[in-house]
C-alpha positions as CSV (number, residue, x, y, z in Angstrom):
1,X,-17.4,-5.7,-0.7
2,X,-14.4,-6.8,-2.8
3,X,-15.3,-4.0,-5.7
4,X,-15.9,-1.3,-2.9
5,X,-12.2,-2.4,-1.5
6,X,-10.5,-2.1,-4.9
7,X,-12.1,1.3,-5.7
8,X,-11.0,2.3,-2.4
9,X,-7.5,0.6,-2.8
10,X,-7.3,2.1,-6.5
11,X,-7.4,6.1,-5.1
12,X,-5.5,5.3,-2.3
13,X,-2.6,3.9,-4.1
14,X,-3.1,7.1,-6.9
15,X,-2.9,9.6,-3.8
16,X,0.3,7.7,-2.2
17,X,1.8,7.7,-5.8
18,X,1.1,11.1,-6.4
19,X,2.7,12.4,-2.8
20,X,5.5,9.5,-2.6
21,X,6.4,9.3,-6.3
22,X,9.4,8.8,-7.6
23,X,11.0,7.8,-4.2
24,X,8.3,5.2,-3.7
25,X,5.5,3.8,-5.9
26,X,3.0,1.8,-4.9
27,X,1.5,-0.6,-6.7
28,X,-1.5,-3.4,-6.0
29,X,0.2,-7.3,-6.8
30,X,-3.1,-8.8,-6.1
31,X,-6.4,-8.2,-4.1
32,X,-8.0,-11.3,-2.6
33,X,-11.2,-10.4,-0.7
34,X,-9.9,-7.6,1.8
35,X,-6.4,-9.0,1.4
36,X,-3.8,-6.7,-0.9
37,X,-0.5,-7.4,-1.9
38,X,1.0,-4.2,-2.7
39,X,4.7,-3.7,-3.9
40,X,6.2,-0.7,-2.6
41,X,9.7,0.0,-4.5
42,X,12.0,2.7,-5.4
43,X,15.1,4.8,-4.0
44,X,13.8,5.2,-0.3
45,X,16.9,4.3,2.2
46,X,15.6,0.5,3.0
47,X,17.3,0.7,5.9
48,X,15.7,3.4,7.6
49,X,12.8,4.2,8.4
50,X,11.6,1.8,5.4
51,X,8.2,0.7,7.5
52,X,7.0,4.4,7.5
53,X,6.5,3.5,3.3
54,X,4.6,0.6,4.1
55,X,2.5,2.9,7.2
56,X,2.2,5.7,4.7
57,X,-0.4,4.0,2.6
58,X,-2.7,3.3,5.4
59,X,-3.2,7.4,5.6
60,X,-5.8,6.7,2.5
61,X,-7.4,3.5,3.1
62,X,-8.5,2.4,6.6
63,X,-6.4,-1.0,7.5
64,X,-3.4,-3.0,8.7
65,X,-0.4,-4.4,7.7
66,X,-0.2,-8.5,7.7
67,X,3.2,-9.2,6.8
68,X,6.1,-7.8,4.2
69,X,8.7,-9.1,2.8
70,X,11.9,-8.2,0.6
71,X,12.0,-8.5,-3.1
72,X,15.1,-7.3,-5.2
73,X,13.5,-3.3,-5.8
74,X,11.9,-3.1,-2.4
75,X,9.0,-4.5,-0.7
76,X,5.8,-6.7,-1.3
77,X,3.6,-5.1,1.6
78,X,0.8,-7.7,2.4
79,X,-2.6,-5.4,4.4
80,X,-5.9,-6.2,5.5
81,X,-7.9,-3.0,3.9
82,X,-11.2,-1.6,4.7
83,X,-12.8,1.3,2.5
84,X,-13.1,4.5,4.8
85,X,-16.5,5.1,6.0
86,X,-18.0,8.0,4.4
87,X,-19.1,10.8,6.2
């Protein structure tokens, strides 16, 4: 399941990057069974609006977000992911 859930991750973060880059980039901290820790940094106003970034990636990968917290570029984003079922 974990394999299935970092392939899944792994594209999803590539298609975020590829629409959200250089304004925000995306990219996976650490994946612990169906638990990711993404950090989400760049020039986006981080006062505004700064929670659609973290929403934004779950347009690719089916999931929710646990938790987030400041770090000095941005965010680390803390989700529960679940591969999108095919079909």
């Amino acid at each position: 399941m974990e394999e299935r859930v970092r392939e899944a991750l792994e594209e999803a973060l590539a298609r975020y990057n590829a629409f959200r880059a250089p304004e925000a980039v995306a990219e996976l901290v650490e994946l612990d069974g169906d638990v990711a820790k993404v950090k989400i940094t760049g020039s986006f106003c981080k006062t505004c609006g700064v929670y659609d970034y973290m929403e934004d990636l779950l347009g690719y990968i089916e999931g929710e977000i646990l938790e987030f917290e400041p770090i000095s570029a941005g965010f680390l984003v803390h989700y529960r992911l679940r591969p999108k079922e095919e079909g």
